[in-house]
C-alpha positions as a LaTeX table, in Angstrom:
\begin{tabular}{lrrr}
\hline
Residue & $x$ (\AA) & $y$ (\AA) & $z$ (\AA) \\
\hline
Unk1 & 95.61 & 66.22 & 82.13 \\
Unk2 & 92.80 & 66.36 & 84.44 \\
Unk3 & 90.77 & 69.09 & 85.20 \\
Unk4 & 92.82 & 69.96 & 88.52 \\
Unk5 & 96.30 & 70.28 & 87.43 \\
Unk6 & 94.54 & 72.71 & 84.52 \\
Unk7 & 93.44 & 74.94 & 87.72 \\
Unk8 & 96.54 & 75.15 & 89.41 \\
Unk9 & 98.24 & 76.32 & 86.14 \\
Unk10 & 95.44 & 79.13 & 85.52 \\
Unk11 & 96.41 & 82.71 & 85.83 \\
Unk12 & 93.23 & 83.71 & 87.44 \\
Unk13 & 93.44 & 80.45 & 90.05 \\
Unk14 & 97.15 & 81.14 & 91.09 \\
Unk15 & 97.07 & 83.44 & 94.03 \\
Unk16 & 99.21 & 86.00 & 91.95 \\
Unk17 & 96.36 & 86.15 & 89.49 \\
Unk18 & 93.73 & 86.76 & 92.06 \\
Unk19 & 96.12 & 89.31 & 94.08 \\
Unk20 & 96.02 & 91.32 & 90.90 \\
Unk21 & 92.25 & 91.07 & 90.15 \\
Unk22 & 92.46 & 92.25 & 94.36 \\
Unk23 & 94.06 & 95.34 & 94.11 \\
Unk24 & 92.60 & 96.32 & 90.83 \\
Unk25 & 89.28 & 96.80 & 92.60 \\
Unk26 & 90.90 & 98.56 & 95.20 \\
Unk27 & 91.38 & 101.86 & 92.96 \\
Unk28 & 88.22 & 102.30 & 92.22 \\
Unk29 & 86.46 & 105.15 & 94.07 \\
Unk30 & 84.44 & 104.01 & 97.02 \\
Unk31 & 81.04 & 104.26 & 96.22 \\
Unk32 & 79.53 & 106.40 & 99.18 \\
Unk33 & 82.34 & 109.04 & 97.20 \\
Unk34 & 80.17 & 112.29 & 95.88 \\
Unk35 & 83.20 & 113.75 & 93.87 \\
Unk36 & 81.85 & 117.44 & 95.11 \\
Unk37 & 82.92 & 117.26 & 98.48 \\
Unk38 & 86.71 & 118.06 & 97.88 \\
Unk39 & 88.18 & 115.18 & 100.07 \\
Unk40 & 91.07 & 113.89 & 98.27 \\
Unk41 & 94.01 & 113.05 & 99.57 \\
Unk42 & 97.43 & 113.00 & 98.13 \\
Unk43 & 98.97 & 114.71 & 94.75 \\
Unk44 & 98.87 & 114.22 & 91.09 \\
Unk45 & 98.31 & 110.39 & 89.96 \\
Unk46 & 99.05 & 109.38 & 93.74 \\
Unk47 & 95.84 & 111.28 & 95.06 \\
Unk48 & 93.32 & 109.16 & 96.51 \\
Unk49 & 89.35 & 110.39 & 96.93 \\
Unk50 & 87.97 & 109.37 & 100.74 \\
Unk51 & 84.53 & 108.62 & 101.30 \\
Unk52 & 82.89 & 111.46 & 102.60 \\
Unk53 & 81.96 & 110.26 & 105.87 \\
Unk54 & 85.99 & 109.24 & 106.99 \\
Unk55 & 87.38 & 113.43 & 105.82 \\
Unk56 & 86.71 & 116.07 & 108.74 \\
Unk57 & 88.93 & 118.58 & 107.03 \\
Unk58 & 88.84 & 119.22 & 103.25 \\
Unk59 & 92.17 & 119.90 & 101.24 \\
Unk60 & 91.35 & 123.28 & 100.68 \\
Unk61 & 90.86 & 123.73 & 104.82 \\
Unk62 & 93.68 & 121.36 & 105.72 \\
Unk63 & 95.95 & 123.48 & 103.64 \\
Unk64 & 94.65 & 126.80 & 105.35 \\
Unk65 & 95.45 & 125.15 & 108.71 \\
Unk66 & 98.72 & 124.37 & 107.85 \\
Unk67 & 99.54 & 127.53 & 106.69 \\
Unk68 & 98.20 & 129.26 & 109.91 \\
Unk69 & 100.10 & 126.64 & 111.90 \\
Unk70 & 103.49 & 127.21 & 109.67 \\
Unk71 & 103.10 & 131.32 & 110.41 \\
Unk72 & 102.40 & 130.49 & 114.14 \\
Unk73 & 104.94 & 127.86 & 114.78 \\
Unk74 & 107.73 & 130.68 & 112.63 \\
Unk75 & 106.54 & 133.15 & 114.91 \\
Unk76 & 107.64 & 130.99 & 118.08 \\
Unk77 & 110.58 & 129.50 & 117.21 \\
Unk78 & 112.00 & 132.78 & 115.31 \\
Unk79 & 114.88 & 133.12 & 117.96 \\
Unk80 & 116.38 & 129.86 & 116.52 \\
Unk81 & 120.54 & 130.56 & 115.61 \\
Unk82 & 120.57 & 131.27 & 111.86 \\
Unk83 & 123.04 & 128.68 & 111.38 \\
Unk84 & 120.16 & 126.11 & 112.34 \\
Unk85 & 117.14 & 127.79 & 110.73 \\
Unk86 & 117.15 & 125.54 & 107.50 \\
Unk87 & 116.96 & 122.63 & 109.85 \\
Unk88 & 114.72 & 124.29 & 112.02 \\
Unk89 & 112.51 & 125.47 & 108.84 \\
Unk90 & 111.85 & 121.44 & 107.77 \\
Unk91 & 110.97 & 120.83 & 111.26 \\
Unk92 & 108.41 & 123.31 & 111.68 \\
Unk93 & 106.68 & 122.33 & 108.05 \\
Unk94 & 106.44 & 118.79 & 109.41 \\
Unk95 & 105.58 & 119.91 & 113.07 \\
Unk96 & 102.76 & 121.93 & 111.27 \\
Unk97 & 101.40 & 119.11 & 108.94 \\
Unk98 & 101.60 & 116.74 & 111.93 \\
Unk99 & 99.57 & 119.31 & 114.33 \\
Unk100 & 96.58 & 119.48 & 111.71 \\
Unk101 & 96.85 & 116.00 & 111.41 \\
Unk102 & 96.25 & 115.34 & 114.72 \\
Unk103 & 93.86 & 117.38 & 115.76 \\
Unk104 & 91.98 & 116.16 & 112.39 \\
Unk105 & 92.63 & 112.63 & 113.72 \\
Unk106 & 91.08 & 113.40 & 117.21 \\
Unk107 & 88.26 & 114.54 & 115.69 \\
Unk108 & 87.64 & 111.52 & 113.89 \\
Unk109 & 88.11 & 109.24 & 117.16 \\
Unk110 & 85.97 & 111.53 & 118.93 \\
Unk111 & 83.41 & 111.17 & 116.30 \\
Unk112 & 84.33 & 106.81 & 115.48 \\
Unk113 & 85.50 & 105.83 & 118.79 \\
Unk114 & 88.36 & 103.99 & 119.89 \\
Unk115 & 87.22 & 100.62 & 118.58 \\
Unk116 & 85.96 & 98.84 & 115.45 \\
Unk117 & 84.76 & 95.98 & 114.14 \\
Unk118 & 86.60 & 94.14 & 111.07 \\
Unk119 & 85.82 & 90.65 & 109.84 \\
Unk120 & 88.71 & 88.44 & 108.24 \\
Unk121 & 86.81 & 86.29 & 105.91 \\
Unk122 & 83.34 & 84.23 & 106.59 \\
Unk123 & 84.51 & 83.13 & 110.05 \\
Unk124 & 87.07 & 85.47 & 111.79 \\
Unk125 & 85.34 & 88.57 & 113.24 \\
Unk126 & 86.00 & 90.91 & 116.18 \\
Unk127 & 86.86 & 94.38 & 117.68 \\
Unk128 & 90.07 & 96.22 & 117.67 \\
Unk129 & 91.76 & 99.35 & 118.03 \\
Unk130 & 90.79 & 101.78 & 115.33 \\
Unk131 & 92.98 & 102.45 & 112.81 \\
Unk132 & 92.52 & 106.45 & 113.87 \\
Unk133 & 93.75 & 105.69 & 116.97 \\
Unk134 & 97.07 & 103.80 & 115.49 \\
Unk135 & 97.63 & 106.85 & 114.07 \\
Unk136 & 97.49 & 108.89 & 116.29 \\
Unk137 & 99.32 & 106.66 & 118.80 \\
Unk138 & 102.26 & 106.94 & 116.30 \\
Unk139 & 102.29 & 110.30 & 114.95 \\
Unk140 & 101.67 & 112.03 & 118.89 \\
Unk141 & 104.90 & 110.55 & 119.13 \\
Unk142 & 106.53 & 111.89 & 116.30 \\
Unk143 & 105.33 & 115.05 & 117.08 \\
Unk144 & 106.72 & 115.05 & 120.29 \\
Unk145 & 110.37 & 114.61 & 118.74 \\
Unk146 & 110.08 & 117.08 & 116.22 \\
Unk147 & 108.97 & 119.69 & 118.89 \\
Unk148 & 111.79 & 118.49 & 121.18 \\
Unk149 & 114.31 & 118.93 & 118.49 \\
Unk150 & 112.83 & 122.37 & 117.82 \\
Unk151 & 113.25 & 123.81 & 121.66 \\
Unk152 & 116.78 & 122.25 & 121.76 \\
Unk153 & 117.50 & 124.85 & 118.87 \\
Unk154 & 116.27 & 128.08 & 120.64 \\
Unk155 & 118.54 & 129.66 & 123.17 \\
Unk156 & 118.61 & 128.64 & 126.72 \\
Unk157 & 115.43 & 129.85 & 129.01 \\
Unk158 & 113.39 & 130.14 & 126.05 \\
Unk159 & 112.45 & 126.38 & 125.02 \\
Unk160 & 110.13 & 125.74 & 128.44 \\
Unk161 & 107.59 & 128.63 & 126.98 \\
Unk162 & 107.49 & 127.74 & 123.50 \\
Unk163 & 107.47 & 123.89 & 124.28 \\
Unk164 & 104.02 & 124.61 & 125.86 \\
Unk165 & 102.92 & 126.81 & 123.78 \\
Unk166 & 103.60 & 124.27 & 120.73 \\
Unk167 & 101.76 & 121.04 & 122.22 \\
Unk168 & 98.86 & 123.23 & 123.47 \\
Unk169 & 96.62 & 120.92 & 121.24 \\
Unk170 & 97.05 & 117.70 & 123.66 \\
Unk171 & 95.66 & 120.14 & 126.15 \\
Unk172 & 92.61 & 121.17 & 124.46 \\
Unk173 & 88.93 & 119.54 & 124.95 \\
Unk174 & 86.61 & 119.74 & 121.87 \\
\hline
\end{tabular}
């Protein structure tokens, strides 16, 4: 057998091999991490530490802003027919989470930009869109839906006030 046809049968020189080796690095904590600076996102084995420069908000204050948000976004909508309040209530937890996500992804394209550089191996190298902005392409979208199907729930004449009230973030200039 020559030494080529021993290569190809390798574990470690199959792709699958070197996949796994690949995404067994990946869990490691980044190394710019300090663990002290309470950016972790995610729960239980799932949760993922952020390197401190990428986190604007940390758990502790992202939870506080959703909680402000939830109590703010009950207080508007609390005209919704009871018979569509438990729809209405899963709307307005994910209207809330999106809302501090936003704004926390706004601040990070104010503070990135709206490009950046990635390199795909030794040769391929460029600019693109930044991954912030992707998101927040996607999720002002979302958002948008979520807050339409919340004013199509309150009764008529009321939806136009509390429509502008809710998206008052797009509005705002840091």
């Amino acid at each position: 057998m020559s030494s080529e046809t021993k290569k190809k049968k390798s574990p470690a020189a199959s792709p699958r091999g070197k996949a796994s080796q690949e995404t067994s690095s990946k869990t490691a904590p980044p190394s710019s991490f300090e663990p002290t600076d309470g950016c972790v996102r995610g729960v239980g084995k799932e949760a993922e530490k952020v390197p401190k420069n990428t986190c604007i908000y940390s758990e502790t204050e992202r939870k506080r802003k959703i909680k402000k948000e939830l109590k703010r976004l009950k207080k508007l909508l609390e005209n919704v027919d009871e018979t569509k309040k438990s729809v209405a209530q899963n709307l307005i937890e994910d209207a809330a989470f999106m809302y501090v996500t936003l704004d926390e992804t706004k601040q990070i394209i104010n503070r990135d930009g709206i490009i950046e550089e990635y390199q795909n191996g030794a040769n391929q190298k460029g600019f693109k869109k930044s991954s912030a902005v992707e998101v927040y392409d996607k999720m002002v979208n979302t958002y948008s839906k979520v807050v339409k199907q919340l004013c199509e729930m309150l009764p008529a004449g009321e939806s136009d006030d509390v429509a502008e009230s809710i998206l008052d973030f797009a509005r705002r200039v840091r």
